[in-house]
C-alpha positions as CSV (number, residue, x, y, z in Angstrom):
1,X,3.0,15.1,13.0
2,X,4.2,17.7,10.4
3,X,1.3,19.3,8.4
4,X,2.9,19.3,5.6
5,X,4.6,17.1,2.5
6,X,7.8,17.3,1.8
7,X,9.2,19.5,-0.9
8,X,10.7,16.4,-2.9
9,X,7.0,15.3,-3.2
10,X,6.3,11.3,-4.1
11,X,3.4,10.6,-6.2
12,X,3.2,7.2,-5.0
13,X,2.7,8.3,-1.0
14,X,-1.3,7.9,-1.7
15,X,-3.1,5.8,-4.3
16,X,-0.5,5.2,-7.2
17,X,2.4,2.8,-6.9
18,X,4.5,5.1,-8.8
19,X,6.7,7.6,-6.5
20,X,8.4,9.2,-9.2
21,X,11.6,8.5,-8.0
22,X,11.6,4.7,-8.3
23,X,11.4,2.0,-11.7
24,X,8.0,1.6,-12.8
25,X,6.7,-2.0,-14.0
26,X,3.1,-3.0,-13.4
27,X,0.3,-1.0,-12.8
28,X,-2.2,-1.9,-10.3
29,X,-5.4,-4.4,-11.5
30,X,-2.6,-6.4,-13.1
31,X,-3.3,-10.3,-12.6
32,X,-0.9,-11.5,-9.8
33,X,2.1,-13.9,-10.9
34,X,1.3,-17.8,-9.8
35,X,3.3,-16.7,-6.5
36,X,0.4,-14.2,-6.0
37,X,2.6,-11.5,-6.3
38,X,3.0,-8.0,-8.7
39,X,5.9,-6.1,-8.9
40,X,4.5,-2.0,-8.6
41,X,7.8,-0.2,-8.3
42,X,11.3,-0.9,-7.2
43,X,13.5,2.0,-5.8
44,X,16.5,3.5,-4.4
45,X,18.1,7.0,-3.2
46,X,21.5,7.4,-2.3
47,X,19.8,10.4,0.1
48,X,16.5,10.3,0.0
49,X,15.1,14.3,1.7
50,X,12.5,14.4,4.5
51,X,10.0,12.0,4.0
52,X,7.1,13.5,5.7
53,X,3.7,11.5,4.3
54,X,0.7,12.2,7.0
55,X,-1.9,9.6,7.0
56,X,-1.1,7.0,4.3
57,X,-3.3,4.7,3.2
58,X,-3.3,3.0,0.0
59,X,-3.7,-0.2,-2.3
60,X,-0.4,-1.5,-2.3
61,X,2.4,-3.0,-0.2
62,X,5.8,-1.8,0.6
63,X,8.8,-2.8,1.5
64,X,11.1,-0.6,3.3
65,X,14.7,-0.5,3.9
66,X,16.8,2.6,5.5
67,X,21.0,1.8,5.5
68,X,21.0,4.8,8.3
69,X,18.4,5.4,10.8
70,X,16.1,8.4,11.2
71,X,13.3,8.0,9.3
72,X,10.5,6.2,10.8
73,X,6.9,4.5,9.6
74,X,4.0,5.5,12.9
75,X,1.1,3.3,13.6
76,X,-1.4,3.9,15.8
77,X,-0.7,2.0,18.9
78,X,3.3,1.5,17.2
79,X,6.4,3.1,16.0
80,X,9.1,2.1,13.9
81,X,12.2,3.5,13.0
82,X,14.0,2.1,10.0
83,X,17.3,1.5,9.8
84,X,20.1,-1.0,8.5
85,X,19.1,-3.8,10.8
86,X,15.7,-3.9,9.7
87,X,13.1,-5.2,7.2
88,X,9.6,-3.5,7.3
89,X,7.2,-4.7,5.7
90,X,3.5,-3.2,5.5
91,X,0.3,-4.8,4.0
92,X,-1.8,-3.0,1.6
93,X,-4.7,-0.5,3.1
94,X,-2.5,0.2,6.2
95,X,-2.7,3.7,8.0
96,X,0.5,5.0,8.9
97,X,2.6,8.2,9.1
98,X,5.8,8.2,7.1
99,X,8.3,10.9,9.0
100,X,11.5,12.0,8.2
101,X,12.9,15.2,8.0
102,X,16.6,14.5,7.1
103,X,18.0,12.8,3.5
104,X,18.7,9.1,4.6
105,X,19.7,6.2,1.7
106,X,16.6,4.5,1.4
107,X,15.4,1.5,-0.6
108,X,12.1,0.4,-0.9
109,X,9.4,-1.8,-3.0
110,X,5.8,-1.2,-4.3
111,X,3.6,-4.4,-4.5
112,X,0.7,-5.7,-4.0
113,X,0.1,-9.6,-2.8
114,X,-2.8,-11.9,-3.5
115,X,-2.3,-13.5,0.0
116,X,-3.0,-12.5,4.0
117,X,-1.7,-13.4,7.2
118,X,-2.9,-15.1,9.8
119,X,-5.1,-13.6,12.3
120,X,-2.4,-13.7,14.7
121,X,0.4,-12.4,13.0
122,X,1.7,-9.0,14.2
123,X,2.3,-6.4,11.5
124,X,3.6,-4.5,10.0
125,X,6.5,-6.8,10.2
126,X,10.3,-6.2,11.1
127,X,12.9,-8.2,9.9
128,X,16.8,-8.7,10.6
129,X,17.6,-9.1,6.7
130,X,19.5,-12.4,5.5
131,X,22.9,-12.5,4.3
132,X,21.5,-13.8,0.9
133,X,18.4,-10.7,1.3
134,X,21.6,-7.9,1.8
135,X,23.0,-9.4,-1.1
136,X,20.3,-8.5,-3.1
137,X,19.9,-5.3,-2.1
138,X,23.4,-4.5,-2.2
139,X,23.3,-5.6,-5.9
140,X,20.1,-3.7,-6.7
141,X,21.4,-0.3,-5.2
142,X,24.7,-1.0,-7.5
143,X,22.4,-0.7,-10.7
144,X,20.1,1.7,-9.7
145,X,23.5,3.8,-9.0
146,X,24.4,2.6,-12.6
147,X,24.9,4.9,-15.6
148,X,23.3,2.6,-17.6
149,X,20.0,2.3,-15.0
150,X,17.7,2.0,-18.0
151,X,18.9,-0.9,-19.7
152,X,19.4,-2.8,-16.5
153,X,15.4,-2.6,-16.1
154,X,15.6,-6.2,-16.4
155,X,17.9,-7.2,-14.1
156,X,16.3,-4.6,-11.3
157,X,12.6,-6.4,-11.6
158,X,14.4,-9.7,-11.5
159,X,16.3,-9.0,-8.7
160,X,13.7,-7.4,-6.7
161,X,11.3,-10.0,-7.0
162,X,14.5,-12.9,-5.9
163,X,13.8,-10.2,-2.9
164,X,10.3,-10.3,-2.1
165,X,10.3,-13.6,-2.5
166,X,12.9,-14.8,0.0
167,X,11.3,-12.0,2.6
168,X,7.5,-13.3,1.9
169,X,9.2,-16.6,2.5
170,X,10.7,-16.2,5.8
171,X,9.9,-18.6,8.3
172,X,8.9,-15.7,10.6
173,X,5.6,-15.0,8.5
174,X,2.2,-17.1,8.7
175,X,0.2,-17.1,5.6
176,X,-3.6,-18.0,5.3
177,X,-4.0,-20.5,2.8
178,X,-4.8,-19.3,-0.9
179,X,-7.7,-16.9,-1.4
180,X,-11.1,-18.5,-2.3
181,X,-12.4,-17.5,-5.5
182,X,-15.6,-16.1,-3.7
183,X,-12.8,-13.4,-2.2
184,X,-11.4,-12.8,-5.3
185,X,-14.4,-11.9,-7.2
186,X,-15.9,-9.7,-4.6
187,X,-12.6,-7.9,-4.7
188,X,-12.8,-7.6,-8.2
189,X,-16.4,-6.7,-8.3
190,X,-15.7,-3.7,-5.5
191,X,-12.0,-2.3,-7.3
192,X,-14.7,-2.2,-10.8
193,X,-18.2,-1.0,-9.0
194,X,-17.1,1.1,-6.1
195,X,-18.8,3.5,-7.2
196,X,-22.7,1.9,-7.2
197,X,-24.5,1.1,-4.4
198,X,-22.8,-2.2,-2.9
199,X,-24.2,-4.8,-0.2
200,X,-23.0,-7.8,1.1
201,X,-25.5,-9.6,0.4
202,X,-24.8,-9.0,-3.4
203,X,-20.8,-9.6,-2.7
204,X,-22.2,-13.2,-1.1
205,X,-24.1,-13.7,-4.3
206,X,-21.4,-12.9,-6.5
207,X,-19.3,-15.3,-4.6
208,X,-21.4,-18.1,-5.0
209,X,-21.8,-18.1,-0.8
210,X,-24.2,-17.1,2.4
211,X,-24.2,-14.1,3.4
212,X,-22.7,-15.3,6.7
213,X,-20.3,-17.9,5.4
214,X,-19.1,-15.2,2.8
215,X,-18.7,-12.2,5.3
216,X,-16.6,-14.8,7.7
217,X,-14.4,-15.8,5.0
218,X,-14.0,-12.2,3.9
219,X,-12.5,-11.1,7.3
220,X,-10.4,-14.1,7.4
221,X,-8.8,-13.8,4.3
222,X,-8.7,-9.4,3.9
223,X,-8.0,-8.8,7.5
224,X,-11.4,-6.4,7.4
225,X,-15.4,-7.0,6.6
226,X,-17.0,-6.3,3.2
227,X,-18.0,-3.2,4.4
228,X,-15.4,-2.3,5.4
229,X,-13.4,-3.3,2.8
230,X,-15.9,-1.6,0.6
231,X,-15.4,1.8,2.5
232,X,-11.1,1.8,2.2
233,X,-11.7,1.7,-1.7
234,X,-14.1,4.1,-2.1
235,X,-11.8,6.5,0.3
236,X,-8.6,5.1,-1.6
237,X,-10.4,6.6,-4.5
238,X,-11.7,10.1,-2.9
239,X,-8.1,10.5,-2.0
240,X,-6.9,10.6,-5.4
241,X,-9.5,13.1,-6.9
242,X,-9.2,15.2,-4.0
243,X,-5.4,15.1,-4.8
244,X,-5.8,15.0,-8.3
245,X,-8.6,17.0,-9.2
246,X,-10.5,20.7,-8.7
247,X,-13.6,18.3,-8.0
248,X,-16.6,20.0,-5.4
249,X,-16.6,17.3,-2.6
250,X,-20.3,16.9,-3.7
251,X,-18.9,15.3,-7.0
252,X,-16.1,13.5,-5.2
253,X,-18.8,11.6,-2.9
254,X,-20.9,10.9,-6.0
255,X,-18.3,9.4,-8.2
256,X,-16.6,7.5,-5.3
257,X,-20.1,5.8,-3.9
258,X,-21.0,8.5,-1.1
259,X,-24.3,9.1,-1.2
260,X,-23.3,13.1,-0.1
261,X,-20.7,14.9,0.8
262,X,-21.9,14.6,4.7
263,X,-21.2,10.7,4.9
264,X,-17.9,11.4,2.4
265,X,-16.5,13.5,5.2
266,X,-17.9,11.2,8.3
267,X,-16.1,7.9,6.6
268,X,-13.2,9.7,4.9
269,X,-12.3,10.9,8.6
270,X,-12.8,7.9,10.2
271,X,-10.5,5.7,8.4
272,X,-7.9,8.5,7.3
273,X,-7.8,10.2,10.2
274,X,-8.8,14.1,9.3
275,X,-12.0,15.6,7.0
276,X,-11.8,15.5,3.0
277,X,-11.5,19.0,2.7
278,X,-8.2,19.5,5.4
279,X,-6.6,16.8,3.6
280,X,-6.9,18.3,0.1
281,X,-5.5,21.5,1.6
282,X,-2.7,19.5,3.2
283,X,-1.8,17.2,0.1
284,X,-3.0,18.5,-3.3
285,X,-0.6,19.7,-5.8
């Protein structure tokens, strides 16, 4: 894995939606649409350069769709390589390697999705797009190649959520059932606090639940435990001041809910895959 980010550096490779290079609409914490879903960023590049993002992990979704081949998306224990024959889709707090090292035409989408899949779904997933999905795309590449790319802002979000739609449709995909509330506010109450001193007991309160009943509809319904849940923010978060800011890793752990710098680095390295301070050296402006 390259140590390095590539010279046409995205912004949104990390912890912001936003690459840059793409139309902006909704930040994150906006309420999700009655379909559960928010529109981050749509985008396209006739020839996109090398697309080498080590160890991604953020709060968002994508979408990804190549029309050549050569760029691929690494998971641990699988590979992907995208292409024209293929959909990949990726759930949000995902750890994966984006690797590319020549310009390919690449499309792609930034959201974020109110809903999970089922315990046995695989992900991420791949697709064969639809006749009526490569329509779409097809249309939204035509006005992102536009002149007039600005004003057709409206058509572009439009569009691009006619596409996630028919993909988080597909018959291929199992959905849990809605979220319970007593998920959704522990959510809530972790993306405001993360910061302060967090248990799960307090998450079960907050969610009107047992601590029992409340950690085993957690997992069910965010694919991970409270605590763990609780740890992918806080990193989410040390990512982007590390990235973002001169910030001692002392102050980083402090402001992200470490208690020191010492546990910062031992659950920063777990989940992301290399130490606070080797990442900052690999990824900061």
């Amino acid at each position: 894995m390259s140590d390095s980010t590539p010279d046409w550096a995205s912004m949104g490779a990390y912890g912001s939606p936003f690459s840059g290079n793409g139309m902006e609409f909704f930040p994150l914490g906006v309420p999700m649409d009655h379909a559960g879903v928010v529109l981050h960023e749509s985008g396209y590049m006739a020839a996109r350069p090398c697309w080498n993002y080590p160890n991604v992990l953020s709060p968002f979704w994508r979408l990804y769709y190549d029309l050549k081949p050569g760029h691929k998306v690494v998971f641990t224990h699988r590979e992907i390589v995208l292409g024209p024959d293929r959909l990949v889709l990726i759930p949000d707090h995902s750890l994966f390697h984006a690797v590319g090292t020549r310009p390919r035409p690449k499309f792609w989408l930034a959201f974020n999705c109110a809903r999970r899949f089922v315990p046995e779904q695989t992900v991420p997933i791949e697709l064969a797009p639809s006749v009526i999905e490569l329509a779409l795309i097809r249309e939204l590449m035509t006005l992102f190649e536009s002149a007039c790319r600005e004003r057709n802002q409206s058509r572009i979000f439009h569009y691009s959520m006619a596409l996630l739609h028919e993909v988080l449709g597909r018959s291929e995909i199992e959905w849990l059932d809605e979220k319970p509330d007593a998920v959704l506010r522990a959510i809530r109450f972790v993306e405001e606090r993360y910061a302060d001193p967090l248990y799960n007991h307090t998450l079960a309160r907050i969610g009107g639940l047992s601590e029992s009943a409340f950690n085993r509809i957690f997992r069910l319904h965010q694919g991970v435990s409270p605590t763990r849940f609780i740890a992918q923010v806080r990193v989410r978060e040390a990512a982007h001041l590390l990235t973002h800011s001169p910030l001692s890793l002392d102050d980083v752990a402090e402001k992200c809910g470490f208690p020191n710098r010492v546990y910062l680095t031992r659950v920063f390295t777990r989940i992301v895959g290399e130490a606070p301070a080797r990442f900052r050296r690999r990824h900061a402006g």
